[in-house]
N, C-alpha and C positions, 0 to 999 in steps of 0.2 A: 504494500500500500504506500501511493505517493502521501509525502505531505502537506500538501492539499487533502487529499482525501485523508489521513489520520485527522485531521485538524477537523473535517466535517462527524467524523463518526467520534469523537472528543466531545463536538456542541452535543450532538443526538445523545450520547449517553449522559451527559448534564445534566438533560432537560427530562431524560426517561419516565416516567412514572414506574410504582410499581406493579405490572400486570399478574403477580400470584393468582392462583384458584382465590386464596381468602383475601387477596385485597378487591378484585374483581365481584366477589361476594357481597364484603361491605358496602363499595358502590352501587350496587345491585339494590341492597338492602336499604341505604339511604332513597334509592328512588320508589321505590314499594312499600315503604315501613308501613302507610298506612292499611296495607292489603296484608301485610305477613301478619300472623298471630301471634310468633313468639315474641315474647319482648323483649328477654335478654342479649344484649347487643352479641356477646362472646359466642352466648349457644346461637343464636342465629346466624353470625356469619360462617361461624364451623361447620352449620349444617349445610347451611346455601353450596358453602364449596363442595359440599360431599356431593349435593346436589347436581350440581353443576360439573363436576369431577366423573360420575357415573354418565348425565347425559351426553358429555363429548365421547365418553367409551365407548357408549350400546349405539351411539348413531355412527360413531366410525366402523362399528362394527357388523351392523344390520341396519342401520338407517333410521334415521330419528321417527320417520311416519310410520312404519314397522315395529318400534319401540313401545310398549304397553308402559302405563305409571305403574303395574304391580313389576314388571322388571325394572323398573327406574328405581324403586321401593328397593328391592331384594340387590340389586347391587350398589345401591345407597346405605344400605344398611339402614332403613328406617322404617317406621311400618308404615302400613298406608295413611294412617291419623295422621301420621308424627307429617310425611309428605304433604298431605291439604294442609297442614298447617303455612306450609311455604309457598303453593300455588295451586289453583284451581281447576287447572288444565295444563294440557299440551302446548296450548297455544301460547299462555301465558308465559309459559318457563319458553318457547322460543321467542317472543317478542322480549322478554329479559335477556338473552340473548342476544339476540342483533342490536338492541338499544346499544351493551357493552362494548360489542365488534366497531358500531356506527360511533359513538363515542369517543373510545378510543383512539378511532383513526382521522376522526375531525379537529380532537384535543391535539395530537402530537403535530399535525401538519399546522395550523393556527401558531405552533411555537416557536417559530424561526424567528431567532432576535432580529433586531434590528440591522444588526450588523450583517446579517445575511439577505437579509430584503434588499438591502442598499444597493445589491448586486443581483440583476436575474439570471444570469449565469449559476452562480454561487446558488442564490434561491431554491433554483430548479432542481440542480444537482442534491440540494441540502434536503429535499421533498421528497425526491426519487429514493434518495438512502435515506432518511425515516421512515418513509414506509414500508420499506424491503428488513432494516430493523423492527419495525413492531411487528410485520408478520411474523417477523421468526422467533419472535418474543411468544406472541399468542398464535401460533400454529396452529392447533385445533379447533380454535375459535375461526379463524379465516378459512379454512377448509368447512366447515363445516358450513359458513354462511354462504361457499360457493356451490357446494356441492350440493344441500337440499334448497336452494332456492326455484327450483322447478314446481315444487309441491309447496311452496310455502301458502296459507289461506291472504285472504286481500291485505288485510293491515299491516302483515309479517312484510308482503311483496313491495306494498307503498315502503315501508320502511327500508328497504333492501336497497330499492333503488334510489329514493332523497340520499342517501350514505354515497350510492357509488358515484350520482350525481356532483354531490359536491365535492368528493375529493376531483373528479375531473373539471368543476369549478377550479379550484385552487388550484391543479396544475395548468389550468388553461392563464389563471391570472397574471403565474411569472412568466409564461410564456409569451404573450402580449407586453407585459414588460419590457420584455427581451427583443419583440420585435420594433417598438416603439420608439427603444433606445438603437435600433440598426445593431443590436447584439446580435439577433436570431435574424435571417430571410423572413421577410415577410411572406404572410401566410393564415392560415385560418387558426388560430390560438385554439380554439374546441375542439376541432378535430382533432391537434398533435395531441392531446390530452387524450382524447379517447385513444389514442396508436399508444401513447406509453401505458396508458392503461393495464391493458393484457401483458407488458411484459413485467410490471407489478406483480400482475396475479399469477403468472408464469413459475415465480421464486416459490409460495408456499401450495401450489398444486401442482408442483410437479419436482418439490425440491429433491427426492430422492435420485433423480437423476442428473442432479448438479451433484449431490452427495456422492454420487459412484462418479464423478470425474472429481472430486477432493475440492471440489468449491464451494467456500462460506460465504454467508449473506455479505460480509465487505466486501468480498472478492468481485460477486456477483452483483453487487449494486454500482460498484467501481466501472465493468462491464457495460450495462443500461447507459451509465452516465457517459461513458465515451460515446456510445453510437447514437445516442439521444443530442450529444451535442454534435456529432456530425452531422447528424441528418437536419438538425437545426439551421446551422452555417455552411 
């Protein structure tokens, strides 16, 4: 890694939040408190994560809409009570779900200091490897939003897409930037966003096949950002 690029993957891990099972949970739990029934903050977020820990295993493994709450119960380790007490459906523990995924990837891209705004160069490149870090951060969170979104019911789907939409917002905005400043060829800003898009989504649905060529998320975010800036200029 050049330095330039150590010096971007330095801000990103700065600025990281923590994405655990139980800090994801608490988040989780601050947005719902009024819906969860437990009260206690500790047993609640302990549970949420088991929760939440079980539903990324039994959908990576048989598919979240194939999934029954008495196997989400039995590999939660909770009974079925103890489960209503945390959500009242399917639908609810995925829309807790993709809130987290949509969240998360709106917060981390929104936090490019100053200093990196000032350059859409820098910006863009600083966007592309955030994002390629948080996927790899929450893996089975990004997989699992890409992978059952075919089946998702309406609300889940509005939701899926406002999230993809706006990160291709933001990449479209330092791109305009860029073109504005005679940084990038001009050109349509929304579309190159939607062409970086897919090579985002590329890294955490298809990482095992950069993992059998020994390539890590810097490596491969380093990668994007060179031919993202050729194709630019």
């Amino acid at each position: 890694m050049g330095e330039e690029q150590a010096a971007h993957a330095q801000i990103a891990d700065s600025h990281a939040p923590d994405h655990s099972l139980e800090a994801s949970a608490a988040r989780i739990l601050a947005r719902h408190r009024d819906a969860i029934k437990v009260r206690k903050p500790h047993l609640a977020v302990a549970n949420l994560a088991r929760i939440l820990g079980a539903a990324l295993t039994l959908a990576n493994r048989h598919g979240f809409h194939a999934m029954t709450l008495r196997q989400l119960a039995e590999e939660s380790g909770l009974s079925m009570g103890g489960l209503y007490s945390y959500l009242d459906s399917k639908d609810t523990l995925l829309l807790m779900i993709l809130e987290e995924v949509a969240e998360a990837a709106e917060g981390a891209l929104a936090a490019a200091p100053e200093v990196v705004r000032a350059d859409p160069a820098r910006h863009l490149a600083w966007l592309i490897e955030r994002h390629i870090l948080l996927t790899e951060a929450m893996h089975p969170w990004f997989v699992f939003a890409y992978m059952e979104a075919k089946a998702f019911p309406p609300e889940a789907r509005k939701r899926a897409v406002e999230s993809e939409r706006t990160t291709e917002r933001i990449l479209a905005g330092a791109v305009a930037e860029g073109m504005q400043r005679g940084t990038f060829a001009a050109g349509d800003p929304l579309f190159a966003a939607t062409l970086i898009k897919p090579l985002l989504q590329d890294w955490y649905v298809k990482r095992s096949k950069y993992r059998e060529r020994g390539i890590e998320a810097p490596a491969y975010a380093a990668e994007v950002n060179a031919f993202v800036r050729k194709a630019l200029t």
